[in-house]
N, C-alpha and C positions, 0 to 999 in steps of 0.2 A: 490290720486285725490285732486287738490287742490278746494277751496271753490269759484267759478267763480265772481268778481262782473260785473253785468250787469248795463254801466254808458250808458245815455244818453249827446251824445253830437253832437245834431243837429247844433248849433247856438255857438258861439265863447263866445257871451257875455249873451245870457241868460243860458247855461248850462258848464258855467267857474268852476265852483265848481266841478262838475264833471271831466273837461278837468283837472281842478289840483290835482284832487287824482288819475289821470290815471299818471299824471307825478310825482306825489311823490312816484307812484309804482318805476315807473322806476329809477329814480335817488337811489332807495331803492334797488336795485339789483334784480327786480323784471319783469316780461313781460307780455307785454299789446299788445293784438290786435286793430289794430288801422285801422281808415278809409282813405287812399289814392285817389286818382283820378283814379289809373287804378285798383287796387284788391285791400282787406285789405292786412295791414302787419301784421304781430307778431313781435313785436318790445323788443328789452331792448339796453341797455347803452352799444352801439359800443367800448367803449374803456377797460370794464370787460368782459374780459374771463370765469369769471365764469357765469354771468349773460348770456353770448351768450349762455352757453354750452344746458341751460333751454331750448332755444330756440328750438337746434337739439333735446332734450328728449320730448318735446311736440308734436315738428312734425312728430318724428321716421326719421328725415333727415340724410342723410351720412355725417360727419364731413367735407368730402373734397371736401365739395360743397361751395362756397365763397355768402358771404351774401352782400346786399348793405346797405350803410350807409345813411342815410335821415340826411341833415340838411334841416335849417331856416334860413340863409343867407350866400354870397359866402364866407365873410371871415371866416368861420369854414374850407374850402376846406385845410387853411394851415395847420391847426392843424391835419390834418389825409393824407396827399397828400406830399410825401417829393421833388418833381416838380409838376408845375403847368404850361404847354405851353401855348403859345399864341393862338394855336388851343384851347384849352380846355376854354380859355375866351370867345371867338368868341362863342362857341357852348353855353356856359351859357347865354350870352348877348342877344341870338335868342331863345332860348328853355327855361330855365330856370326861375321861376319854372313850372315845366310838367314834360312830362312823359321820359326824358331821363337820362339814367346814364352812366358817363362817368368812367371808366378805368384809373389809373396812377400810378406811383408806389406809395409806400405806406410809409408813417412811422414808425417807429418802434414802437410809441406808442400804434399801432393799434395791437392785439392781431390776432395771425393765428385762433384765434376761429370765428374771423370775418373775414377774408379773407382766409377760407378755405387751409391755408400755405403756399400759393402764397406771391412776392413778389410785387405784386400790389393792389390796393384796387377799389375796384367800390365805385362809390360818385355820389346821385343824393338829387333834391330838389323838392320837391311837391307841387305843387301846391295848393293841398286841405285845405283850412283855417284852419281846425281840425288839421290835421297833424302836419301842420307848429308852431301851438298854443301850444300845449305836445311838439313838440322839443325845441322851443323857453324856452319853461318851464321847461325843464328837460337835455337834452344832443344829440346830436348827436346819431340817432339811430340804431342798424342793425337791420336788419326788412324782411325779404322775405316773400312771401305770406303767410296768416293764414290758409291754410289747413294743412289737414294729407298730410307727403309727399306723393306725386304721383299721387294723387287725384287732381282732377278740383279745381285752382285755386277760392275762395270765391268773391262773387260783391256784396251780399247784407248780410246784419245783421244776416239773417237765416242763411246762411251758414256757419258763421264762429262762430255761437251760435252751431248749427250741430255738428262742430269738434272740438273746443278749447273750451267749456263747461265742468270744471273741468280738463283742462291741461294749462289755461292762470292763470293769477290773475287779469285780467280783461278783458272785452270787451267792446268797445264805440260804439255805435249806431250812427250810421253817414248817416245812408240809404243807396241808391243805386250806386255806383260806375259811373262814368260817362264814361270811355275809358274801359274798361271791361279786357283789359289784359296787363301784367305784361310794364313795360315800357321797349323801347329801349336801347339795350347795347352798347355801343361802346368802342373800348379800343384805347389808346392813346400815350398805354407804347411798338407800334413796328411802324417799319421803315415808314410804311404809315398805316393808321387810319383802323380801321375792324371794321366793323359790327360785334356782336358778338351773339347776339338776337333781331331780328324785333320787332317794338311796336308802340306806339304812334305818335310816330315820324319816320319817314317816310328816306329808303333810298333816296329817289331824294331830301329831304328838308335837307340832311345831307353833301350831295353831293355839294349842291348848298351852303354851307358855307366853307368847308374842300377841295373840288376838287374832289382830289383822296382819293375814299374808297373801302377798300375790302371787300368781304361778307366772311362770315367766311363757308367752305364747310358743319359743322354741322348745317350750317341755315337750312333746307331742306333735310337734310341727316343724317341716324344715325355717332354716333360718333365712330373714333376707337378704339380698343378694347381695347389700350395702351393709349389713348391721355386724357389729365387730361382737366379737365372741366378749362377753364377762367371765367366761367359770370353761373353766375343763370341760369338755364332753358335749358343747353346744354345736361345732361345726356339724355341717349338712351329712356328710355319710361317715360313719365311727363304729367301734366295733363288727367289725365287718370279716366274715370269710371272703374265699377266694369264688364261693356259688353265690348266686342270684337270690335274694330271699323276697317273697312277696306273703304278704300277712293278707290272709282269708277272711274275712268279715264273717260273723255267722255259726249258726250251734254246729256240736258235733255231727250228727247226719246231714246237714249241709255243705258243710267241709269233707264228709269221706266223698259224698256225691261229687263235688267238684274235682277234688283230685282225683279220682280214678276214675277222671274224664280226661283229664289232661295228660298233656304230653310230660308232665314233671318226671325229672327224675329220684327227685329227696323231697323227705315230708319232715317237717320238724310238729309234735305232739306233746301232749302231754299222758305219764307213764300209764296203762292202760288200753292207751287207743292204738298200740302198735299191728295188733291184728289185722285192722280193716285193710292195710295198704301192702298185699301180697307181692307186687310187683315194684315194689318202691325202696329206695334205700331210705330207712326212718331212725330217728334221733329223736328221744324223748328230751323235756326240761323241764321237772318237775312234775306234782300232781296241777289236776286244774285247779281247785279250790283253796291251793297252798301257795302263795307268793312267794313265800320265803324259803320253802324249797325253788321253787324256780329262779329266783335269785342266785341259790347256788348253784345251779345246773348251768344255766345260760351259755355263759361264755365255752367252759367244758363243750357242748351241745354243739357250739357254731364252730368250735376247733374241730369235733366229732365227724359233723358234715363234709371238710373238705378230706377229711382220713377215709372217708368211707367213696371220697371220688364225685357226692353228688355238684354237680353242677345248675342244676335248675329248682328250687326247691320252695313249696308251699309251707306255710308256719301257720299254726292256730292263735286265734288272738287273744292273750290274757287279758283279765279285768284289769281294771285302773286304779281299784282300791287298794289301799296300807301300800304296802310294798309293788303290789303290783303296778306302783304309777313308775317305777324305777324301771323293772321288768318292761315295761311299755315301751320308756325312752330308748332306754338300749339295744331292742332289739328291733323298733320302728327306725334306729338309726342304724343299724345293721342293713336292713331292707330298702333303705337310701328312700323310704316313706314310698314305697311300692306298695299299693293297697289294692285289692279283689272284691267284692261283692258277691259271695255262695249264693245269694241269694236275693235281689234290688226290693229291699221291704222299706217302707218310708217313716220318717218322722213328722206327724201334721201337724201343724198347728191347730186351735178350736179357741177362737174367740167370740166376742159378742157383748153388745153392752147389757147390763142387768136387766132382769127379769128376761132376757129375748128366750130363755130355755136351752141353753147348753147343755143340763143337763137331761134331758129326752136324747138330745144327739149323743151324748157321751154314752147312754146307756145302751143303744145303739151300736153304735161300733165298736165297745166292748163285748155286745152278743155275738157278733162278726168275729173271735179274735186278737183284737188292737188289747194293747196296753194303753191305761189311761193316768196321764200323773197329773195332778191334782195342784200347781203351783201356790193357793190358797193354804193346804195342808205345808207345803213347804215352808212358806213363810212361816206358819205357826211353829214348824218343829226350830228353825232357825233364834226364836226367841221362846223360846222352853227354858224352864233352869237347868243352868249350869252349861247350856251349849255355849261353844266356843265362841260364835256369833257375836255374844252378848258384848264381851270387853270390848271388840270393834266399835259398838253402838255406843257403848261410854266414851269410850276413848273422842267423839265425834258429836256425843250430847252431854256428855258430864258424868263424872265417874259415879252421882248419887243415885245414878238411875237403874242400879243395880246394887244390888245390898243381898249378899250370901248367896249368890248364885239368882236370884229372882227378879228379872223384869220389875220394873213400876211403870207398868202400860201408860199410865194416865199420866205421868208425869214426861216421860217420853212424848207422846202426842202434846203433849201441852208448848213442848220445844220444836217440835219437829214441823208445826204448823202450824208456828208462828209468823213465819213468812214463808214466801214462795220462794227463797235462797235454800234455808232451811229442810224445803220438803221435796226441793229437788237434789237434794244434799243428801236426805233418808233415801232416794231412789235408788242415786247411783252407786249408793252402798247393799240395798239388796237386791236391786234387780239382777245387774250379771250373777251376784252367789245364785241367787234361787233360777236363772236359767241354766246356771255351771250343773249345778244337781239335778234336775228335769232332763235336761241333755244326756249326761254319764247314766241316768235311771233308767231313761226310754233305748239308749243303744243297749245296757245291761238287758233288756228287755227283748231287742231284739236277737240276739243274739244266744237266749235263749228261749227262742218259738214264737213272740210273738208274729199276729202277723202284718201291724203297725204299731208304732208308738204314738199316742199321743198327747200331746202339752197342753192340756185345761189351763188358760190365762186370759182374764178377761182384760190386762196390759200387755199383753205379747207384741202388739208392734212398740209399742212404749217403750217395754224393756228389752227389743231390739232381739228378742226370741225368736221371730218370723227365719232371722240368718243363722239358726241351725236345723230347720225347718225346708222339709222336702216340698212342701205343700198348706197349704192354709184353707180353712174353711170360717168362714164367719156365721153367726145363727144370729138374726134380727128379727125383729117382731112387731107388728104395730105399736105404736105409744099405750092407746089404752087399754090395750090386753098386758104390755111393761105392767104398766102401773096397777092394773090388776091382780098380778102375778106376785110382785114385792109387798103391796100390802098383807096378802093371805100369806105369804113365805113369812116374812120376818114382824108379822102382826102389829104393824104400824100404822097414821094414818094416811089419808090423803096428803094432807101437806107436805109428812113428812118424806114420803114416796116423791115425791115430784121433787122434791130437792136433791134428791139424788139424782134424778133424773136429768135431772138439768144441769148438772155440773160435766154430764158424758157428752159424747162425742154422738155427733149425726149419723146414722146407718151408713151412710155415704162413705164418712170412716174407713169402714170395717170393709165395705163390700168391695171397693177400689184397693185395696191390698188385698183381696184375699183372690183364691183362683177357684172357690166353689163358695155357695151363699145356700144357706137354708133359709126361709121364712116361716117361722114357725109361728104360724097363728091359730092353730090348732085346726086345721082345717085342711093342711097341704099333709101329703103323705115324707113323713122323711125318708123312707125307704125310695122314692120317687124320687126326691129330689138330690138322693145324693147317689144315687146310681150314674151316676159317668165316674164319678169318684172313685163307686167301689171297683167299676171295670177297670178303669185306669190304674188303680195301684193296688187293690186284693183279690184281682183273678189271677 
């Protein structure tokens, strides 16, 4: 057990004395907890190997977990970064310093004890006067949150007094944490830009610098059994109390119904909804429609839970957007991805090739309740000006194809289908985007009342929709009622109707992947024919 000192360093210039004994710890081979803008760190001297190694013995962390580096101004990036892209400037020049860390390869000066034995290194820059003041003073630092591992991340002084009290060689008092959890990861070092951990900074504010970014699948999902962690915060169960957390699918009235059915002992909500659970130990974290208060509640919340004793405990599920896709990870990692259903409402699919009449079904099962998104409208809003979208599609057909924010449709398709490389090239760039937003739309949808979601796509099994998808229904129709149908819709003639026609897919298609089929040839009743449907998943 080492002898803890306990520094106070509110203030840069009245408690500098103290900020300089936390830094002659460190430059000493020594690790200090230190105060950040989103968690504390546990910091020591990024470029000793032995000094990191203190780090993993204090927290009981896994060695091949990669730690991030804090400096106090960008030119230390070269000294530990053996490239530096022009993306990674852009992202410093907006972000920097805050809560982002970017990804790049590494140099060799950088010790695997800091970069977990990867050959790249995470590099971020903090914003918190404190922080910046001990790096300035001491070294470039690696630093991952000061908790025990596994446990809820630390936001105020108590907490990390809690765990690292005789396992640091110091603590600085800096107060409460302003972002509440860990910052945003982004890696740099593959073919297009990834998310790698949500935080502070925001996919669409990442997007809207870089273009194209991917989210990484372990965003929202445990990781596989084989796949080696890149960034901080990816392993399977993290931030985690000593209770059992399982996330409730589903609106507020279907979450108080479910739990004050159950056997739970603790409810995790959001502020407001503590009434409903008379008999329940409850823990608010945040409002619902604020992420960024939930952001800072979180961790407090799940430290709250075990203070209060609950051992069993139901949680409401935040949205995915801005902040909330952070809020998501963290606390889906907390719940070791233990997920409920208040309520089993489905996501259908609705395909069918042109003219068959989708939309009669869709208007349909909109009178029923269902949510209906419109994949068509997607795509348009995805090349609108100024959407983020757009620089992807330059970036991939030629930067002229955008000029001040605005599409040149025509010149795009003129590229885009010119070969069949080409147009399978446009697909797989918007298909998953426009199924990624149909998806997060129609759960957003459940989750508030509807009583299905459905994905209007007449490419859904193309763009591989069908696998987020409870259920599929196809709507086919004779050929010359098709043909019918599209001339008087889009006031074309014969020829040019059948040319469409002809380039789709045979009803056979559609009707062998799907598990209900309408024929809508104005003759069959839909309400008739999709009745097993409705019993099956809206009674």
């Amino acid at each position: 057990m080492r002898n803890t000192l306990k520094l106070k360093t509110f203030d840069v210039n009245n408690d500098i004395e103290d900020i300089k004994t936390a830094a002659k710890i460190l430059r000493n081979g020594g690790i200090v907890a230190i105060p950040t803008e989103t968690v504390y760190g546990l910091a020591a001297d990024a470029f000793s190997g032995e000094a990191v190694k203190k780090i993993f013995e204090a927290k009981g962390r896994p060695q091949d977990n990669p730690l991030i580096v804090h400096i106090s101004d960008f030119s230390q990036i070269y000294s530990i970064a053996r490239e530096v892209p022009e993306s990674a400037k852009k992202l410093a020049d907006k972000f920097w310093p805050g809560p982002l860390t970017i990804i790049l390869p590494k140099r060799p000066e950088v010790p695997d004890e800091t970069s977990g034995g990867l050959d790249t290194v995470a590099v971020r820059m903090p914003s918190h006067k404190i922080a910046n003041k001990i790096i300035e003073l001491s070294c470039p630092l690696a630093a991952p949150s000061a908790n025990i591992s596994g446990f809820p991340s630390p936001t105020s002084f108590e907490h990390v007094e809690a765990d690292m009290t005789g396992r640091a060689d110091a603590i600085c008092d800096g107060g409460d944490c302003d972002v509440g959890v860990e910052s945003t990861v982004i890696t740099l070092a593959t073919k297009v830009p990834m998310l790698l951990r949500p935080g502070g900074v925001t996919l669409e504010q990442l997007k809207s610098v870089l273009g194209e970014v991917d989210v990484a699948q372990a965003v929202l999902n445990p990781m596989g059994k084989d796949e080696k962690a890149e960034s901080p915060g990816m392993k399977y169960k993290h931030y985690s109390p000593d209770a059992q957390i399982q996330i409730v699918r589903g609106n507020l009235t279907e979450f108080i119904e479910y739990v004050n059915k159950s056997d739970c002992d603790g409810v995790l909500c959001f502020e407001g909804e503590e009434n409903n659970f008379p008999d329940k130990k409850v823990v608010t974290f945040g409002t619902e429609n604020d992420s960024l208060s939930q952001a800072q509640r979180l961790f407090d919340a799940l430290r709250e839970l075990d203070e209060k004793g609950a051992k069993n405990v139901f949680s409401r599920s935040p949205s995915t957007q801005g902040v909330g896709l952070a809020v998501c990870n963290r606390l889906y990692r907390a719940a070791a991805f233990r997920f409920v259903d208040g309520v089993k409402r489905p996501i259908v699919g609705l395909t069918g090739p042109t003219g068959a009449g989708k939309g009669y079904v869709s208007q349909y099962l909109e009178s029923l309740g269902c949510y209906i998104c419109d994949t068509d409208k997607i795509a348009r809003e995805l090349t609108e000006e100024n959407s983020p979208f757009l620089g992807i599609l330059a970036k991939n057909f030629g930067e002229d194809i955008v000029n001040d924010g605005v599409l040149d449709r025509k010149l795009l398709a003129s590229r885009a289908f010119a070969s069949k490389e080409k147009q399978e090239l446009l697909n797989s760039l918007m298909h998953p985007e426009i199924i990624a937003i149909a998806n997060e739309r129609c759960r957003h949808a459940l989750y508030n009342g509807a009583v299905a979601s459905v994905i209007d796509a007449p490419l859904l099994f193309e763009a591989e929709g069908d696998k987020v998808c409870d259920t599929v229904i196809s709507v086919v129709a004779p050929k010359e009622i098709r043909l019918e149908r599209i001339m008087k819709r889009d006031s074309i003639t014969e020829e040019q109707a059948l040319s469409r026609m002809n380039v789709q897919h045979e009803d056979s298609f559609y009707t062998e992947k799907s598990d209900f089929t309408v024929v809508n040839d104005g003759k069959t009743d839909i309400k008739e024919s999709l009745s097993d449907f409705v019993n099956k998943y809206l009674r």
